[in-house]
N, C-alpha and C positions, 0 to 999 in steps of 0.2 A: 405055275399058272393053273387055278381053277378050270377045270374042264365043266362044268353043269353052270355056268356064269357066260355062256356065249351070246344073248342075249343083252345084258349089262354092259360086255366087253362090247359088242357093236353098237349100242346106242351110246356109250361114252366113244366113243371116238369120233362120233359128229360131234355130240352134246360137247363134247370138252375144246372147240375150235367155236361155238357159239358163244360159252361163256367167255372164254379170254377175247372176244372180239370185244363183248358187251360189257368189258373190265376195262377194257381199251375205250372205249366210248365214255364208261364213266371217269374215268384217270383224266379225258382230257376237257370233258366237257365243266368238269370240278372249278374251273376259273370264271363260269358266266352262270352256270347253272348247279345245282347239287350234284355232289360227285366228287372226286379226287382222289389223291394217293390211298385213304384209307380205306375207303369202298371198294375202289378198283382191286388195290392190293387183299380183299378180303375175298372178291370176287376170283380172284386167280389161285388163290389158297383154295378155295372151296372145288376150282375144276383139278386142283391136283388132288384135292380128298375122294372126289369120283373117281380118279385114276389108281387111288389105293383102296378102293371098294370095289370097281373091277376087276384090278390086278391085284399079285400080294405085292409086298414091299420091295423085296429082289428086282423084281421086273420094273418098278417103277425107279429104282434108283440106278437102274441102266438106262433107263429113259431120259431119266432128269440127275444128271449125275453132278447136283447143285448139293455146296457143301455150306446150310442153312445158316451156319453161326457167323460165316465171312459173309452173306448177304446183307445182315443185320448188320456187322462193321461197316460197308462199303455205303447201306443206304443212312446210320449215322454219320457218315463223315459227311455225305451232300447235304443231307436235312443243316448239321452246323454250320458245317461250310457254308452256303445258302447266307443261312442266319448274321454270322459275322461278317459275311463278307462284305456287309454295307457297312459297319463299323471302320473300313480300310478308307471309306470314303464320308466320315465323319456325318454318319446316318444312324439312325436310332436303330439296334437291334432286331433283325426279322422285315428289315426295309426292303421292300422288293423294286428292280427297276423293269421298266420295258420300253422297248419301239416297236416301230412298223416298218414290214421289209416287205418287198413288193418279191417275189418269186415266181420265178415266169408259171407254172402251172396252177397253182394254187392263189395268185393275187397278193393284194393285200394281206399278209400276215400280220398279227401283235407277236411278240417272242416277251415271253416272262420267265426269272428268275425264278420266279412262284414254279413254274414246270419244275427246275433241278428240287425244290424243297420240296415238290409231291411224287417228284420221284425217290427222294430218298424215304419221304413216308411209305412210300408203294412196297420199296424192299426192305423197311423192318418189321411193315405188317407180314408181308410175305414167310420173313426169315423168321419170326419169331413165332408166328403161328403153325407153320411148319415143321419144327422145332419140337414143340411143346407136342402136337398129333405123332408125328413120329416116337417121340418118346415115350408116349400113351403105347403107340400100335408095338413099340419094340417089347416091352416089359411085359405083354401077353403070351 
């Protein structure tokens, strides 16, 4: 760990609990307004790139001991998955379905498929961008 970076290191670790709220916000808001899997997921890439400009890479992968290439697997199988799944039910390709489910604290919800297909965009933006920075930072 950089000792003359304490500064950095305290302001990311508010800074890095504000972005992924406001990646969170765009991930969900993505279905009625701008926003979604790929912002969100760029968004959360970006507070982990502040965690590898504060810290070195060692410390951050005790932090996040996320293994980037299996995120990228997991978040293409949902984005397909998603996709085909309406194929099962003799629906054109990328057909998404929803309802309304009343939940006692939060009311009226919609629930959309479109969620699982922006969350699997959320983890190939993640995993792929990650990925690629890591491999920049490693070969220096």
């Amino acid at each position: 760990m950089k000792t003359n970076d304490i500064i950095l290191q305290t302001v990311t670790k508010f800074t890095l609990f504000v972005i992924i709220l406001f990646s969170i916000h765009l991930f969900f808001a993505g279905h009625y307004h701008p926003g979604g899997g790929f912002i969100g997921g760029l968004m959360t890439s970006g507070a982990i790139v502040l965690l590898l400009l504060a810290f070195d890479i060692k410390t951050v992968k005790t932090i996040l001991p996320i293994d980037y290439i299996k995120m990228v697997a997991v978040g293409l199988l949902f984005a397909i998955g998603t996709g085909t799944g309406a194929l099962f039910f003799d629906m054109p390709f990328l057909t998404h379905a929803y309802t309304y489910v009343n939940f006692p604290l939060l009311g009226k919800t919609s629930l959309h498929t479109a969620v699982l297909f922006d969350t699997g965009v959320f983890l190939v933006v993640i995993g792929v961008t990650m990925t690629i920075i890591q491999t920049i930072g490693e070969s220096e």
